[in-house]
N, C-alpha and C positions, 0 to 999 in steps of 0.2 A: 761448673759442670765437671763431671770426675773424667779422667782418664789423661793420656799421654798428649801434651801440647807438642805440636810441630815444631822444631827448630831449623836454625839455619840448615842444616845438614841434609834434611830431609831435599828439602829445594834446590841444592848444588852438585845437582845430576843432569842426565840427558831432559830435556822437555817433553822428551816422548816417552819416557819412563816416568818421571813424574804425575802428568794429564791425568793418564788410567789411576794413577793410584790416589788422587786427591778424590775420587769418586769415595762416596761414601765417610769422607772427612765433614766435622760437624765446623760451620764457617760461623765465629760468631763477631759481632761489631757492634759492643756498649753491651753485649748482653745480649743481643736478636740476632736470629738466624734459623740458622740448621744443617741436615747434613747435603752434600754438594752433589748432583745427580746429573750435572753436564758442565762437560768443559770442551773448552778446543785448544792447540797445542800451534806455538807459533815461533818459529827460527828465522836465524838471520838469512838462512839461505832463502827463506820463502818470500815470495815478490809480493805477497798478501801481508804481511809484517811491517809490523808501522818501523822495525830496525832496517830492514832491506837497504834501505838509501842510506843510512845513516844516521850520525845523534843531530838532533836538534832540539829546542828547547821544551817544543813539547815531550815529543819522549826520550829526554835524558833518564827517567830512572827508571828505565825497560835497561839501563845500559849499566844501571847501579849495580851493587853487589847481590846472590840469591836471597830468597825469602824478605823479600821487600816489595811494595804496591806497586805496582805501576796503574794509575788512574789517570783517565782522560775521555775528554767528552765528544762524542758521538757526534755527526752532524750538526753540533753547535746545543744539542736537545738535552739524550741521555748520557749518562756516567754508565763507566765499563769500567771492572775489576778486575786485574791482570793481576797472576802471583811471577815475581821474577824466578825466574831460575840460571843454571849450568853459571859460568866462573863471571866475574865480574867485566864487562867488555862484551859479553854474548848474547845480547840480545835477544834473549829469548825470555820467552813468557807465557802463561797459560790462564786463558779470559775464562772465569768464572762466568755459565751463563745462563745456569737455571740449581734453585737450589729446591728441597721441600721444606716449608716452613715448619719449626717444632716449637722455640722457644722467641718471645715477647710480638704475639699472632698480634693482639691488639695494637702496638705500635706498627707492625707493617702496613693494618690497617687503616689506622690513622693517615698515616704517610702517602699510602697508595692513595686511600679515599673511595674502596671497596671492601666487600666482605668475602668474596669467592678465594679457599686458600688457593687453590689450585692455580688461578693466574696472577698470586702476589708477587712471587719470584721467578715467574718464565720467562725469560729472557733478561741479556746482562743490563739493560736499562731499566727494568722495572724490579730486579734483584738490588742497584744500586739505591733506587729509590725508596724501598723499603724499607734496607739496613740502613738508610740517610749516610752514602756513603757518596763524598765530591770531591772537585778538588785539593781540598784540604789533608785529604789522605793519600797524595799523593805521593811515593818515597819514603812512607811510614814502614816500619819494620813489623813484621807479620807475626814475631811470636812476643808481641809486646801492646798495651793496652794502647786502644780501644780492641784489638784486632785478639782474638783467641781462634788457634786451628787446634780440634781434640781428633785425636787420630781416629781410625774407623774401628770397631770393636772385633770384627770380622769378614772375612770373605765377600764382596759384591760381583754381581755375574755385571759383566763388563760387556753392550756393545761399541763398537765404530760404524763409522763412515763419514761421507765426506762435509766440511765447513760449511757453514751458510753464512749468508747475506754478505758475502765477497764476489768479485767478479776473476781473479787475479789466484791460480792452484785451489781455486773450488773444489776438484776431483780428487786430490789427497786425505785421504782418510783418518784426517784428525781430529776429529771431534767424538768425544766419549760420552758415553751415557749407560745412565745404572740400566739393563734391561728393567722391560716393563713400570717403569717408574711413571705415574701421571704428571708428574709436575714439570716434564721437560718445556723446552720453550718451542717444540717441533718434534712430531715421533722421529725416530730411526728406525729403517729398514733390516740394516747389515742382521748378522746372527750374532747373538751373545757369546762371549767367551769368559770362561773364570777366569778372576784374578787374586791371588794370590792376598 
């Protein structure tokens, strides 16, 4: 796929500067994906952050260097996709969790074991499932294969508002989404704003 691949650098900022901007970034993993139309943004200071408490063996590589996976599973079920970000020690990260699907639809379909594009990648467990994205990718380095980020070609109108499916700073307005996008994993409310 033509255009500018994400490097570390891109990743080794604030997590709340980053989020908005991975909107609109093309996520690709063997070759399948597409581009990113919701994230949520997650710090060590938030009590919802699997860093908050500390490293442990599950999420040591939330604590790894930026632009590296942090993957871990859900309720024991689904895989979630976390890009690390800010300095190495910071604990921060932002869970990819709904993308639109553009490129290798027949394997997501496979994999899902449906045909509707629209719910292959709503939400970060059925987005894992798709790209056959598990443990194995955990603490893999993000601008190196399997994993390709191609930067956004242009402008996306940018909502927020607040996380889901947390009990623990639910009402923080981290989570982004391309406005009017179908593919999210849940509308958002908030109002659109450009980004840049």
């Amino acid at each position: 796929m033509a255009g500018v691949n994400l490097g570390v650098d891109f990743f080794a900022r604030s997590v709340h500067e980053v989020a908005p901007e991975l909107l609109g970034v093309t996520l690709l993993v063997d070759g399948v994906g597409g581009p990113i139309v919701e994230v949520e943004a997650y710090d060590r200071t938030d009590p919802a952050s699997h860093g908050f408490r500390g490293r442990t063996p599950r999420n040591a590589s939330m604590f790894g260097p930026p632009g590296h996976a942090y993957v871990y599973r859900s309720y024991g079920i689904h895989w979630c996709l976390n890009l690390v970000c800010e300095e190495e020690e910071s604990a921060a990260a932002v869970l990819v969790r709904a993308l639109e699907p553009s490129v290798g639809i027949g394997r997501m379909r496979e994999r899902r074991g449906l045909e509707e594009p629209r719910v292959l990648c709503a939400g970060p467990g059925r987005l894992c499932q798709a790209l056959g994205i598990g443990g194995a990718h955990d603490g893999l380095r993000l601008d190196t294969i399997p994993f390709e980020l191609v930067a956004r070609s242009g402008p996306v109108e940018v909502q927020a508002g607040p996380r889901i499916g947390i009990s623990l700073a639910a009402e923080l307005p981290w989570r982004y989404a391309v406005a009017s996008s179908r593919y999210l994993s849940r509308p958002l409310s908030a109002q659109p704003r450009a980004r840049p």
